[in-house]
C-alpha positions as CSV (number, residue, x, y, z in Angstrom):
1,X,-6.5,28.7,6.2
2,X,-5.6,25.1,5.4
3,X,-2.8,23.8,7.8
4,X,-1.7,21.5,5.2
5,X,1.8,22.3,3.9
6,X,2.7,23.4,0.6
7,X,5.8,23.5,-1.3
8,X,7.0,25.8,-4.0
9,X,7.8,25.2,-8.1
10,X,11.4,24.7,-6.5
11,X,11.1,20.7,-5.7
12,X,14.5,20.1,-6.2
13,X,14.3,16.9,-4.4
14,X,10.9,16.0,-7.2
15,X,12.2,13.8,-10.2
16,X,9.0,13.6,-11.8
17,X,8.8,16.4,-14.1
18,X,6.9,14.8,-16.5
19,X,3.8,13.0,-17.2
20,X,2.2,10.9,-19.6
21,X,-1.5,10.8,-19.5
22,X,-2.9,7.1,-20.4
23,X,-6.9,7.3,-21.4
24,X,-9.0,4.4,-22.4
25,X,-11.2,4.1,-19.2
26,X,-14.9,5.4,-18.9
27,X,-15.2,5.5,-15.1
28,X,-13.6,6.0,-11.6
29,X,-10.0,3.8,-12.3
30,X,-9.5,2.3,-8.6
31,X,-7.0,-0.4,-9.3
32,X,-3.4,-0.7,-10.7
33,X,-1.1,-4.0,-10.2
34,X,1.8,-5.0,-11.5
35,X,2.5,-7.6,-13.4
36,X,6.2,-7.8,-14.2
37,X,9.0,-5.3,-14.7
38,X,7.3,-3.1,-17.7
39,X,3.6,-4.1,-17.5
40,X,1.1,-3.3,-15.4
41,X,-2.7,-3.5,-15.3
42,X,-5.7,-1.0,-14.7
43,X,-9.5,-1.2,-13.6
44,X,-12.7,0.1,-12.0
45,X,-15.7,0.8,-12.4
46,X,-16.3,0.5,-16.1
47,X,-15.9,-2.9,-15.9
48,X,-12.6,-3.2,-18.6
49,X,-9.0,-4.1,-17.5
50,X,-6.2,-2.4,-19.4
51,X,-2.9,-3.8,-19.8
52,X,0.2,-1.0,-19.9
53,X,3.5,-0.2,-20.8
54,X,5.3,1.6,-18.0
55,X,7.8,2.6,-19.8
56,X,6.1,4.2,-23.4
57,X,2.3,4.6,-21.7
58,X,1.7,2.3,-24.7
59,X,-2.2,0.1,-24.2
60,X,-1.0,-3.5,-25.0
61,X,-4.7,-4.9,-24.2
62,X,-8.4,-3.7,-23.6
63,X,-9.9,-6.8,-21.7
64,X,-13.9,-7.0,-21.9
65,X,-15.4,-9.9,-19.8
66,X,-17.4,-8.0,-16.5
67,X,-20.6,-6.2,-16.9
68,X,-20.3,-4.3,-13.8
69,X,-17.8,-2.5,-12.0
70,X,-14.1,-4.4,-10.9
71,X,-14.0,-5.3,-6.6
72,X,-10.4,-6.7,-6.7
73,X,-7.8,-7.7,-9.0
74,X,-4.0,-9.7,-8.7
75,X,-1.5,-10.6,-10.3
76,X,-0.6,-14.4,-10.4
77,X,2.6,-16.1,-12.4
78,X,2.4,-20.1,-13.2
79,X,5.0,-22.2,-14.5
80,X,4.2,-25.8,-15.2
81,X,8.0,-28.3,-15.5
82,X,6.2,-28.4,-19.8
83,X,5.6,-25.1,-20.1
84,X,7.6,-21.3,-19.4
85,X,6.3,-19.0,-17.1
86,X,2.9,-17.6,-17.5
87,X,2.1,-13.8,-16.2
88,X,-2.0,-14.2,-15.2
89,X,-4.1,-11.5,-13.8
90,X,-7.9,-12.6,-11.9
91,X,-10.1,-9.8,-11.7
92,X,-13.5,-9.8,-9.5
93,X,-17.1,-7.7,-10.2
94,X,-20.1,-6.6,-8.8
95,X,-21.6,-9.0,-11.6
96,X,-20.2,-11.7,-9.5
97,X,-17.9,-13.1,-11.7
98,X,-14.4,-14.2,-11.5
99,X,-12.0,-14.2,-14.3
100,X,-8.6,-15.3,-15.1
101,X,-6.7,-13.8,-17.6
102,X,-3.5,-14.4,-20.5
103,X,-1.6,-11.3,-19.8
104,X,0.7,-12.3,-23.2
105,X,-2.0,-12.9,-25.5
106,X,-4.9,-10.7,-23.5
107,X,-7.2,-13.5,-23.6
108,X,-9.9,-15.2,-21.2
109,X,-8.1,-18.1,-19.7
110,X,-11.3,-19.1,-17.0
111,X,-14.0,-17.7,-16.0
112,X,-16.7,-19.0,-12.9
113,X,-19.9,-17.2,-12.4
114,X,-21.3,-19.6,-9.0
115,X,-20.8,-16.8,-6.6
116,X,-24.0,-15.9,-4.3
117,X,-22.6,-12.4,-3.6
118,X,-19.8,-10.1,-5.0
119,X,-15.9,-10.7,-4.5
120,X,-14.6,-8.0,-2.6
121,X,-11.0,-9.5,-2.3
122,X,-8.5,-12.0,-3.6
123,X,-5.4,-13.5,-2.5
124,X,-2.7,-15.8,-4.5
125,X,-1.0,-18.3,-2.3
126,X,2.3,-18.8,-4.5
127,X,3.8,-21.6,-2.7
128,X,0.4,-23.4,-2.2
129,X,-0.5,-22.2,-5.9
130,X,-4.0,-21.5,-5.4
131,X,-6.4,-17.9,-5.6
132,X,-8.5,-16.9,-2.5
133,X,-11.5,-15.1,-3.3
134,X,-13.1,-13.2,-0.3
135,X,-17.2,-12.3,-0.2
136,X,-19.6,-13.8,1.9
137,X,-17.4,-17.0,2.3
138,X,-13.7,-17.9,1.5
139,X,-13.3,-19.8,-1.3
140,X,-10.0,-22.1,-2.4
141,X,-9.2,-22.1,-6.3
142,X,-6.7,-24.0,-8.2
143,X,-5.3,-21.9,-11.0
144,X,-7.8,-23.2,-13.6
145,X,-10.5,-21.8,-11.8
146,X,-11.4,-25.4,-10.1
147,X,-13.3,-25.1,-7.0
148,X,-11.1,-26.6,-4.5
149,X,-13.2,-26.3,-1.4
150,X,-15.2,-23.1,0.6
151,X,-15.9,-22.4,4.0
152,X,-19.9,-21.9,4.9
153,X,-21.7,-18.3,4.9
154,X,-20.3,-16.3,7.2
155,X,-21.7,-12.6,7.4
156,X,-23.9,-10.6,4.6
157,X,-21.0,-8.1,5.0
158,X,-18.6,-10.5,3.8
159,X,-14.4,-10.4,4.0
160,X,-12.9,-7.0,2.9
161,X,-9.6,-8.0,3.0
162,X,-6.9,-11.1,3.5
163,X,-3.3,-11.5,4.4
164,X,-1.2,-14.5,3.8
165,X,0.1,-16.3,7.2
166,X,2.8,-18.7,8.1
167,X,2.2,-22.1,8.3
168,X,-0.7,-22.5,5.8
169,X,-2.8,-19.7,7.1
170,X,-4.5,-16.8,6.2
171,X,-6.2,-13.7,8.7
172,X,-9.8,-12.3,6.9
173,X,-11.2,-9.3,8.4
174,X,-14.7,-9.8,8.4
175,X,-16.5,-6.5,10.0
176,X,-14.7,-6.5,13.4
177,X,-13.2,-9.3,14.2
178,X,-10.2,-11.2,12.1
179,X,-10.6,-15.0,11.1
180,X,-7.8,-17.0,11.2
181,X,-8.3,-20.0,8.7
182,X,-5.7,-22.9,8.0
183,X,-5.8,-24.2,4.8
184,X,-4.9,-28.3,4.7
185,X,-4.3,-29.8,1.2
186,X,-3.7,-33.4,0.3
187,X,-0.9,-35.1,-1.7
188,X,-3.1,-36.1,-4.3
189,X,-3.6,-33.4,-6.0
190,X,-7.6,-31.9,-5.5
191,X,-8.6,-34.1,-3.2
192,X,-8.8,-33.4,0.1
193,X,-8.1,-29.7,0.5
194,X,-10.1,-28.0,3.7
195,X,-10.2,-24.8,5.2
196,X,-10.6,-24.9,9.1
197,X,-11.7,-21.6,11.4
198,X,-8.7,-22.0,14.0
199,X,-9.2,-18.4,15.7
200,X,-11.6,-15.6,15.9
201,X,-10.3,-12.2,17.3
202,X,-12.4,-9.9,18.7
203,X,-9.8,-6.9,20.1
204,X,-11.1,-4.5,17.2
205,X,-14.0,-1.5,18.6
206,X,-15.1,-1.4,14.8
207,X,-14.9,-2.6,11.1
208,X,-11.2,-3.0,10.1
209,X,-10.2,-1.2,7.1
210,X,-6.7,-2.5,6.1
211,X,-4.2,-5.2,6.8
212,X,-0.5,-5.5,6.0
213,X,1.4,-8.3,6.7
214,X,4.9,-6.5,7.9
215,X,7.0,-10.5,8.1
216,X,6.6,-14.1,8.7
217,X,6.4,-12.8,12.5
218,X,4.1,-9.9,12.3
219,X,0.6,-8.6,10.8
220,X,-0.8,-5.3,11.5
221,X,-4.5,-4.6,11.3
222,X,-6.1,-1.0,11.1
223,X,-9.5,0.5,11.9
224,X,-12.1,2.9,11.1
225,X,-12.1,4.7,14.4
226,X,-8.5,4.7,14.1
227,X,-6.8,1.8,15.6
228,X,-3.9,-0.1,15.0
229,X,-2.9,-3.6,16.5
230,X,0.0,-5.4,15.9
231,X,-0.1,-9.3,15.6
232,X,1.9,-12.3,16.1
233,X,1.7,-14.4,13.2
234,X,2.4,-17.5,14.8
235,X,0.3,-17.6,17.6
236,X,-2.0,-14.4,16.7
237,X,-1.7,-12.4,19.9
238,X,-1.6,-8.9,20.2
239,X,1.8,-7.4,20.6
240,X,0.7,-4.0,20.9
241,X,-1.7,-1.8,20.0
242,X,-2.3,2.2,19.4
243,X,-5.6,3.5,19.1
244,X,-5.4,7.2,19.2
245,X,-3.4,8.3,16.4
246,X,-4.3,12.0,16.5
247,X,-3.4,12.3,20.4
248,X,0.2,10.9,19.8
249,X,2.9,12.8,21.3
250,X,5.5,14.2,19.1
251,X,7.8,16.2,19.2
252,X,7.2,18.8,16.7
253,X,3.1,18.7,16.5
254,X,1.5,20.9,18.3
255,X,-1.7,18.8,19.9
256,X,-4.7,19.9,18.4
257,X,-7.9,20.9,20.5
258,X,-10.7,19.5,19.1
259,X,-14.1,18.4,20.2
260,X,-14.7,15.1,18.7
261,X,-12.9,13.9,16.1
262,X,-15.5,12.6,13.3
263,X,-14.9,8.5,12.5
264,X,-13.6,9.6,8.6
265,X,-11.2,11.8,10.4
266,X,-9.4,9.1,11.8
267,X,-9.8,5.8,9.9
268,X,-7.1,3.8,8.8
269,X,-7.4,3.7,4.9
270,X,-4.3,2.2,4.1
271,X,-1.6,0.3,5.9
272,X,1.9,-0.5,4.4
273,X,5.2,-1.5,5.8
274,X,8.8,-1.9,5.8
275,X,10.9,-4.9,8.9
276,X,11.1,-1.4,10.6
277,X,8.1,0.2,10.8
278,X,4.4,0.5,9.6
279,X,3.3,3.4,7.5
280,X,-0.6,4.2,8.4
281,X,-3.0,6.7,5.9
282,X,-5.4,7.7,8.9
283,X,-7.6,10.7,8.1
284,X,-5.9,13.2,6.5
285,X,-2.9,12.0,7.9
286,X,0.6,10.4,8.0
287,X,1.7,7.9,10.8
288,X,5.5,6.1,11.2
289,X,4.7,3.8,14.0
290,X,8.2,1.7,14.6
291,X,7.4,-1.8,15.7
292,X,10.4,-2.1,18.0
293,X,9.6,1.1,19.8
294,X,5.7,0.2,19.6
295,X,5.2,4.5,19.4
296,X,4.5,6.6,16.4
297,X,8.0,8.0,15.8
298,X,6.8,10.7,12.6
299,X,3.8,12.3,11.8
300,X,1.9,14.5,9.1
301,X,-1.7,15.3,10.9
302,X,-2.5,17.0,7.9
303,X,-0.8,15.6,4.6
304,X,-3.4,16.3,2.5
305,X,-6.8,18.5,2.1
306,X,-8.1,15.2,2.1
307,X,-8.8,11.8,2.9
308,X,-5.2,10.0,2.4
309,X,-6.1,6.9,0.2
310,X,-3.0,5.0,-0.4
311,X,0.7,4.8,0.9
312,X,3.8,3.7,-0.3
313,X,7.2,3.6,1.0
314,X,10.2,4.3,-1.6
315,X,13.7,2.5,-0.7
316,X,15.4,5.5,0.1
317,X,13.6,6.4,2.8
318,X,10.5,8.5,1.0
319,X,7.3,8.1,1.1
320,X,4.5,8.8,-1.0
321,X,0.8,9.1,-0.2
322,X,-2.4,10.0,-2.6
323,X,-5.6,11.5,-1.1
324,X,-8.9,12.2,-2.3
325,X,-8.2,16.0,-2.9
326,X,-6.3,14.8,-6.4
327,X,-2.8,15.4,-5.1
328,X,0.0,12.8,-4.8
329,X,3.0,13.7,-2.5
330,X,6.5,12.9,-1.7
331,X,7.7,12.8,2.1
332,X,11.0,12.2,3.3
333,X,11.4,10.9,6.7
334,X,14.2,12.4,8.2
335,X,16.2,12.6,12.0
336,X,16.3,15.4,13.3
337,X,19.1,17.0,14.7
338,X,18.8,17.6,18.2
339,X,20.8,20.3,20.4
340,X,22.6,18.9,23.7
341,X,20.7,18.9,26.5
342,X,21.5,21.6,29.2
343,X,21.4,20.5,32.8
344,X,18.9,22.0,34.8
345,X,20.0,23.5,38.1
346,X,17.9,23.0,41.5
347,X,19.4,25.3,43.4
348,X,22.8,27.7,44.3
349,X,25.5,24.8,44.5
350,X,23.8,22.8,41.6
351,X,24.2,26.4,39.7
352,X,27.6,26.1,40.0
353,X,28.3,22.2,39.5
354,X,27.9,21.3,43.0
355,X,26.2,18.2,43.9
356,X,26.5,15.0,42.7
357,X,22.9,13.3,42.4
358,X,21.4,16.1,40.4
359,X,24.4,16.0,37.9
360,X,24.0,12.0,36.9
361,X,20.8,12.7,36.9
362,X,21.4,14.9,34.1
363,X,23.8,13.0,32.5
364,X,21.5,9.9,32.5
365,X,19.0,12.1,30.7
366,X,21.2,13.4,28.5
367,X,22.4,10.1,27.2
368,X,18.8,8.9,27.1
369,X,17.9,12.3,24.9
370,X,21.0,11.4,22.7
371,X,20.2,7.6,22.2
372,X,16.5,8.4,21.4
373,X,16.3,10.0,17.6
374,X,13.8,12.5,16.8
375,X,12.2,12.0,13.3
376,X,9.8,14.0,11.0
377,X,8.5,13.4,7.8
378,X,9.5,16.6,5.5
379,X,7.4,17.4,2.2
380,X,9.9,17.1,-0.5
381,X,7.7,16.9,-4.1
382,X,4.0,17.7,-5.0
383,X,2.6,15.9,-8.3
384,X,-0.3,17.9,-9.2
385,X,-2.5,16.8,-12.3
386,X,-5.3,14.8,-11.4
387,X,-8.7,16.6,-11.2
388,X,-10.1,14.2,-8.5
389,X,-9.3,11.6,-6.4
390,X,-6.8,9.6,-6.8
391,X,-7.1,5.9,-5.8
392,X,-3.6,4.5,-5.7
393,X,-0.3,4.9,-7.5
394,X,2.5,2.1,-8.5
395,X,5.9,2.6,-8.1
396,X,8.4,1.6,-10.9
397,X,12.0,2.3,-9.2
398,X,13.8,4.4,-12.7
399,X,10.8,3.7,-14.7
400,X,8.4,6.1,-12.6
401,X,4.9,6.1,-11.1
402,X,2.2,5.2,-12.1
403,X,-1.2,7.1,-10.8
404,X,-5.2,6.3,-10.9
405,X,-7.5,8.6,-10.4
406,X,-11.9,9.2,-10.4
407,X,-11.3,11.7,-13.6
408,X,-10.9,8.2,-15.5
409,X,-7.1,9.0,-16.6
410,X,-3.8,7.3,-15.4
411,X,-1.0,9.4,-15.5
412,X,2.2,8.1,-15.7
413,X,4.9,10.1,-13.8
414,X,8.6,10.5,-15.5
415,X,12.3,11.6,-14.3
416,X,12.4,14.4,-16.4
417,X,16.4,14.5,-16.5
418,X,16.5,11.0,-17.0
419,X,13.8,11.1,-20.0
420,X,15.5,14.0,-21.7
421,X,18.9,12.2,-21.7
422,X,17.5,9.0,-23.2
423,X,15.8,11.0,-25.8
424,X,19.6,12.6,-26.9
425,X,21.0,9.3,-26.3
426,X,18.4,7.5,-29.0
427,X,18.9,11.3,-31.1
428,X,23.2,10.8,-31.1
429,X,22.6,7.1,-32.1
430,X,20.3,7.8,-35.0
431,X,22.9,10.6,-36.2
432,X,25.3,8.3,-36.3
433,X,23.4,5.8,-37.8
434,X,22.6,8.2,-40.5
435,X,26.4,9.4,-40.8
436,X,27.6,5.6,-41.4
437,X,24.9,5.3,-44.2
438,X,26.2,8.2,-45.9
439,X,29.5,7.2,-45.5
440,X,28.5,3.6,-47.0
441,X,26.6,5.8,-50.2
């Protein structure tokens, strides 16, 4: 019997009540961004990027450009003092191209075919105003697609991933260890930009999977054998670290007695994070580590059947997680309320209140019971109606979610309440409108 938890056609607490399923793609859809408050963007590994509604599901754009599957995709906005703001997407493939797109008119904007290997990730520097593309060596870009300047070879594995940094700098995990690089431009204008390797850090026992950048303090990194550090930003020294997830104490989890635990059991798949705490996908699992306590304060061992892919925390304290077994999930992580703590009595007098040392004792660990809050993460809403795994979901606040899956579809999620009232609101407006016409005939 699974020891996952299920929940009942009763989700009182589950707005999304209805769906809209978007088609167009061919293949496994393993990306979604966002590009403004309506529009977002899908891709994988057909090669096309779509360009959505959120709010009508309507396809404003079929993008053709790649011949092989999409490796990473972002979102970028420009806006010259001449001209308004421009919404951009850049989208990398296994064909090792890189292209910029118009998300307005749909159209190519650049595209740069030089790479030596594939693109696995790319990063916008806003306030620099320059792309990152991550492979076998970092590259700088200006927005046109202008080679800026490019570090030298650094592993056939290449970087999987980049987080921005204070101070010009950016962390790329390349197998186990992070790089820090610093980034130095020039006044006059492309001219003189560099990228310098300040740092290596080594404190990882295996490939790191995901990284999260939590503030302008604090980056966290994540593992495939399950660890977590935490970083300074500044000066890029571990503030902590937890490496067995699994064998974390909690209060309500039962420890589980296993052999060996199997390295896709615990990796870290995803990583996301609020000033308060960090929200690791490891395994099949659900972690709340807080950063101030530096301890996993919430857990879900088993969230899913499966493999959690991606994780998302909500602003009211929810949280939402995806797996590969085609579910999506709603968690909400809650205190729970704990009874007073009863003194425990060593002996006749102390049965009786006697005896002074034994009863501050108590009271001391009372008060320490009282000031320490007990949390656990409760299932609150199940979205089932993907057929296989999904990827990675966006979150629209009253617009909904947005979900991608491997059965090629992308299902938008609705409030039903709120849908169904619009839809009388728009009826009552065209009755009315219909009532002043015949009044006017």
């Amino acid at each position: 019997k699974s020891s996952v938890q299920t929940i009942g056609e009763e989700q009182i607490q589950n707005p999304y009540t209805e769906l809209l399923v978007l088609k167009g793609h061919q293949d496994i859809v393993r990306f979604l961004v966002q590009i403004d408050d309506f529009r977002f963007a899908s891709a994988g590994d057909d090669g096309i990027i779509f360009l959505w509604n959120a709010q009508t599901g309507e396809k404003l754009h079929e993008l053709h450009g790649h011949t092989h599957k999409i490796t990473a995709i972002a979102p970028f906005s420009s806006s010259d003092v001449a001209e308004e703001k421009t919404n951009l997407i850049i989208t990398a493939s296994a064909d090792r191209t890189v292209i910029v797109w118009d998300c307005t008119s749909g159209r190519q904007v650049q595209k740069v075919s030089c790479f030596q290997s594939t693109v696995k990730c790319l990063t916008v520097l806003q306030r620099l105003n320059v792309w990152l593309s991550g492979g076998s060596d970092l590259c700088v870009w200006n927005q046109k697609l202008d080679l800026l300047c490019k570090t030298s070879h650094l592993t056939d594995a290449g970087i999987s991933a980049l987080v921005e940094l204070p101070k010009n700098c950016v962390a790329a995990a390349v197998g186990k260890e992070l790089i820090i690089f610093r980034l130095s431009a020039s006044n006059n204008g492309y001219e003189g930009w560099n990228i310098l390797e300040v740092k290596r850090l080594v404190d990882h026992q295996d490939n790191i999977s995901s990284l999260v950048s939590v503030n302008d303090l604090t980056f966290v990194t994540g593992s495939h054998i399950g660890e977590l550090i935490v970083w300074d930003s500044l000066d890029w020294t571990k503030q902590a670290s937890e490496c067995n997830f699994w064998d974390s104490v909690h209060p309500d989890v039962q420890p589980e007695i296993k052999l060996s635990q199997s390295p896709h059991e615990t990796s870290v798949q995803h990583l996301t994070s609020d000033e308060e705490c960090v929200f690791a996908a490891v395994g099949k699992g659900i972690y709340v580590y807080n950063l101030q306590m530096k301890r996993v304060i919430a857990c879900q061992r088993t969230a899913h059947d499966s493999s959690v892919l991606h994780i998302e925390k909500l602003p009211n304290r929810q949280l939402i997680s995806c797996s590969e077994d085609g579910s999506v999930r709603i968690w909400e992580l809650r205190e729970k309320q704990q009874l007073p703590a009863e003194p425990v009595p060593t002996g006749f007098f102390n049965m009786w209140g006697f005896g002074r040392t034994n009863k501050q004792a108590n009271q001391a660990a009372k008060k320490m019971q009282e000031n320490t809050p007990v949390y656990f993460l409760e299932l609150v809403g199940d979205l089932i109606g993907h057929s296989s795994a999904v990827q990675m979901f966006l979150y629209f606040g009253e617009l909904g979610l947005a979900t991608c899956s491997a059965d090629h579809l992308i299902i938008l999620w609705k409030d039903g309440e709120r849908e169904s009232s619009l839809r009388s609101l728009t009826l009552f407006k065209k009755l009315a409108q219909n009532g002043d016409l015949q009044l006017k005939l």
